[in-house]
N, C-alpha and C positions, 0 to 999 in steps of 0.2 A: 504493500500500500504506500501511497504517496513516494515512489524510490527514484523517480526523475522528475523534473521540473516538465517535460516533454508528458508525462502521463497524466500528473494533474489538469496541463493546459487543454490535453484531450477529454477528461474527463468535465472539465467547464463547461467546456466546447457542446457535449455532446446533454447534458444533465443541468446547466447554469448553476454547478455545483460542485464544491471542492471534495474530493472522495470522503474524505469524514463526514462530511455532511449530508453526503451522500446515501453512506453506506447508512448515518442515523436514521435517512428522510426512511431507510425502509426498516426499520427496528432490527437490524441487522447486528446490530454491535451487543455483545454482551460480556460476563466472564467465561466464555466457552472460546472466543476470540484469541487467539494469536497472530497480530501482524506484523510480517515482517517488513525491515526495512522503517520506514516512518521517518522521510528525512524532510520532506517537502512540507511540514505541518507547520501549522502557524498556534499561537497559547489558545485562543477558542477551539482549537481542535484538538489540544493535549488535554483541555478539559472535559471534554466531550468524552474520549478515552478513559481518562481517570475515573469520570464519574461511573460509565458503563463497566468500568474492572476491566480494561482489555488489555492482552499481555500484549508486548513487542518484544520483536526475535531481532537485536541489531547486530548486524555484519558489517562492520566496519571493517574489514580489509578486502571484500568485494564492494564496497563503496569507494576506498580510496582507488581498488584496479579500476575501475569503471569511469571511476571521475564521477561521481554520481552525486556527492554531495556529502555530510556532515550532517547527522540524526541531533537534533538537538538533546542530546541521552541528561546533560544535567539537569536540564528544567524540567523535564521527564520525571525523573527521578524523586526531583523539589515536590512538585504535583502529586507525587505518590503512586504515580503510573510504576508497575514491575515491568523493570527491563532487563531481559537475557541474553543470550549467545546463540546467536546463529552463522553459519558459514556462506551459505549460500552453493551454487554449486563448482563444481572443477573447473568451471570453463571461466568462474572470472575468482576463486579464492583455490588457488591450483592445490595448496597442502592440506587444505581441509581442518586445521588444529585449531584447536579452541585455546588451546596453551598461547601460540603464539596472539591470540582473537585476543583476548583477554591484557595478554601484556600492552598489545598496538594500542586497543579500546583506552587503554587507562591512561595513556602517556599521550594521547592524541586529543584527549577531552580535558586531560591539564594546560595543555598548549593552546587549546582553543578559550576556557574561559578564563587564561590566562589568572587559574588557582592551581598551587602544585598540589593542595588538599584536596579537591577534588577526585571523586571517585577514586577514592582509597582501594586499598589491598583489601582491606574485608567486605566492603560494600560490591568489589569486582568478582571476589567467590561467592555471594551469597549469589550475583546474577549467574554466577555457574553450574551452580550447584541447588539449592533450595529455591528461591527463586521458578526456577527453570522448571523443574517439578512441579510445582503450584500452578503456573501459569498454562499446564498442561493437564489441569484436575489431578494430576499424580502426588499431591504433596502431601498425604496419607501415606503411601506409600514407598519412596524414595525422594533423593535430594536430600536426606542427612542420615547420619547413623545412630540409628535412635530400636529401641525394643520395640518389637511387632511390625517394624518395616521391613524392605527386602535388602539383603545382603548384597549391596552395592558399592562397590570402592573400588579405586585408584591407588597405587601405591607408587611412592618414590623411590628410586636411588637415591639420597642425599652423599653419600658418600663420594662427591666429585669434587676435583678443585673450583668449579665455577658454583658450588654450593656451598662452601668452607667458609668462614665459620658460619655459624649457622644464629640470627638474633631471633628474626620472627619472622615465622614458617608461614603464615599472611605473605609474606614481602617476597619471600624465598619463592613460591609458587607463580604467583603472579610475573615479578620481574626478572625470574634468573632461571625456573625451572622450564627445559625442553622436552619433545615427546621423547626423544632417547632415554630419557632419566626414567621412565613408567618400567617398572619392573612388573607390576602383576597390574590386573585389570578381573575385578570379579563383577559378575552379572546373577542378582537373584540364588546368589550360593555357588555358582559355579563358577569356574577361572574360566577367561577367556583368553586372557592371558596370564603367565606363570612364569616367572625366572626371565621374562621378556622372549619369551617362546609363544607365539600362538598355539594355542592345544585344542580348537575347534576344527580349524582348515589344515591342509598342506600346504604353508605359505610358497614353497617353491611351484607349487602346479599352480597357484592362483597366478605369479608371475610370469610364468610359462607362458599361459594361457593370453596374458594379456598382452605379451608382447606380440603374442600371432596374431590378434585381434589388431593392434596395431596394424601390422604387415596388411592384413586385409583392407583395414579401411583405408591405405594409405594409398590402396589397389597396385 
């Protein structure tokens, strides 16, 4: 929603109405809502949003590949709108990582409202993590490690020179930790990955596979 200036101006064009107001005129917006992107909005339509409980999924580093524009995520945020992590797809955020989404997101919204306070270390995990869950009816269920949730975690390597010494593991995730450093990866009890081994696929035949997928579409 709202992720070009070129999309809104179509959606004027075609409705004499800006897509939020849009999507309100049809009671369209609720907390079942997740949208992504939300760069083109103006405060009447962050309110609009906040008031309806709608999540937004930003992607900040297919926004900056794109030239697309800058999501107002502080004032968002101010509003009381939940905002989380999204990638977008391969063709314009190629790595796909939330690690690296998360570091850009944080350092990129200091620079713009010119606060280095701004969208701190924990306020950037809780959009990763809790957050994210909730905004997807899932926050019963995952997004923290809590009793009677599902067995969901992420594990670090800290043991790297670029993780040395170690003050607050906030800062450390956020600003210095990479996807290489992910040692395990569990899903609902089960490892998906283990010792930084996939143990679901045959990472080698998935590669295989893609590079002749290559070859073929490259005809």
């Amino acid at each position: 929603m709202s992720e070009t200036q070129w999309e809104v101006q179509e959606v004027k064009g075609r409705y004499r109405k800006k897509p939020v107001h849009y999507l309100e005129s049809l009671g369209f917006l609720d907390e079942t809502v997740l949208a992504a992107h939300c760069i083109w909005i103006d405060d009447d339509e962050i309110e609009i949003l906040a008031n309806r409980k709608v999540g937004v999924s930003h992607c900040m580093e297919s926004n900056l590949k794109l030239a697309s524009g800058f999501a107002p995520v502080v004032t968002m945020l101010m509003s009381g709108l939940k905002v989380t992590f999204g990638t977008d797809g391969a063709a314009s955020n190629n790595d796909l990582n939330i690690l690296s989404e998360m570091s850009t997101t944080a350092k990129v919204h200091k620079a713009l409202s010119e606060n280095p306070t701004a969208l701190d270390a924990r306020t950037v995990l809780l959009m990763a993590t809790r957050w994210g869950a909730e905004v997807l009816g899932l926050g019963d269920k995952i997004g923290s490690l809590e009793k009677g949730k599902c067995a969901d975690f992420v594990s670090l390597n800290l043991n790297k020179p670029h993780l040395t010494p170690l003050y607050d593991i906030c800062s450390h995730i956020v600003y210095a930790a990479m996807a290489s450093d992910i040692s395990d990866v569990m899903v609902n009890g089960r490892f998906v990955v283990e010792s930084g081994m996939l143990v679901t696929a045959d990472e080698q035949e998935i590669l295989t596979k893609a590079r002749q997928w290559s070859e073929k579409i490259r005809g």
